[in-house]
N, C-alpha and C positions, 0 to 999 in steps of 0.2 A: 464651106464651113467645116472645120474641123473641131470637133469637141472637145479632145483632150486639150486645145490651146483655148480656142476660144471661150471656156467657159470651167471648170473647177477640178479640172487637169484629171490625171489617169494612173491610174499603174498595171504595171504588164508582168507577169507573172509566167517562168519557163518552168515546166512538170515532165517528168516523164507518166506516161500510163501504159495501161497491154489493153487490148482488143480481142475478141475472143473472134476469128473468122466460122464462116456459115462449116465448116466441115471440123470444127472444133481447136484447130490451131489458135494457142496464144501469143500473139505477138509485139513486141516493146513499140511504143511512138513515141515521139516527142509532141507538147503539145505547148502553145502560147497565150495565156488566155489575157484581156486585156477587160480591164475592169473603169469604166470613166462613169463621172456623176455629174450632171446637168441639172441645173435649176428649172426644170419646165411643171407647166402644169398638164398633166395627163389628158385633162380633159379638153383643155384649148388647145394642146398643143400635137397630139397621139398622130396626124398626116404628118405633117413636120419629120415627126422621127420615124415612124414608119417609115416615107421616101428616102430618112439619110439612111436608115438600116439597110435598105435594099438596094441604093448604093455603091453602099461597104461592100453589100454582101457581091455583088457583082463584081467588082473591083479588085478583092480578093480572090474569086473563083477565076478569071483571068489572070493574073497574078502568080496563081497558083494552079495551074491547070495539071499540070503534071502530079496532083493529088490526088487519092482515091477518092477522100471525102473533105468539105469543109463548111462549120457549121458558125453561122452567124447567130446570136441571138442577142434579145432588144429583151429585158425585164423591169417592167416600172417598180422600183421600190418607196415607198413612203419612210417619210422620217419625219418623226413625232418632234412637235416644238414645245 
């Protein structure tokens, strides 16, 4: 299953940001953030996406192994009818 196709499409968003490292150096990244919305119900459905989030997130952490860090996250938003 892929979200962005199968269900109320996506968009992806290129940003730079800086990062502050542990010894106080700041330094430029590039980052990708990818923004998709799915018609689920949270509470029927929260295994569901859980398991594709953890997925992604594996997927990409292979993908990208040569990365210091990468972070996947899954946020349920509500939208008032």
């Amino acid at each position: 299953m892929k979200l962005p196709y199968a269900y109320c499409g996506s968009t992806t968003i290129a940003t730079n940001v800086k990062y502050r490292l542990s010894d106080g150096l700041i330094l430029p990244d590039k980052v990708n953030l990818l923004f998709s919305d799915a018609p689920f119900l949270w509470e029927r459905d929260r295994l569901l996406v859980e398991l594709y989030a953890e997925r992604i997130r594996t997927v990409v952490e292979r993908a990208l192994a040569q990365e210091e860090t990468v972070l996947v996250a899954v946020y349920p938003v509500y939208h008032a009818t």
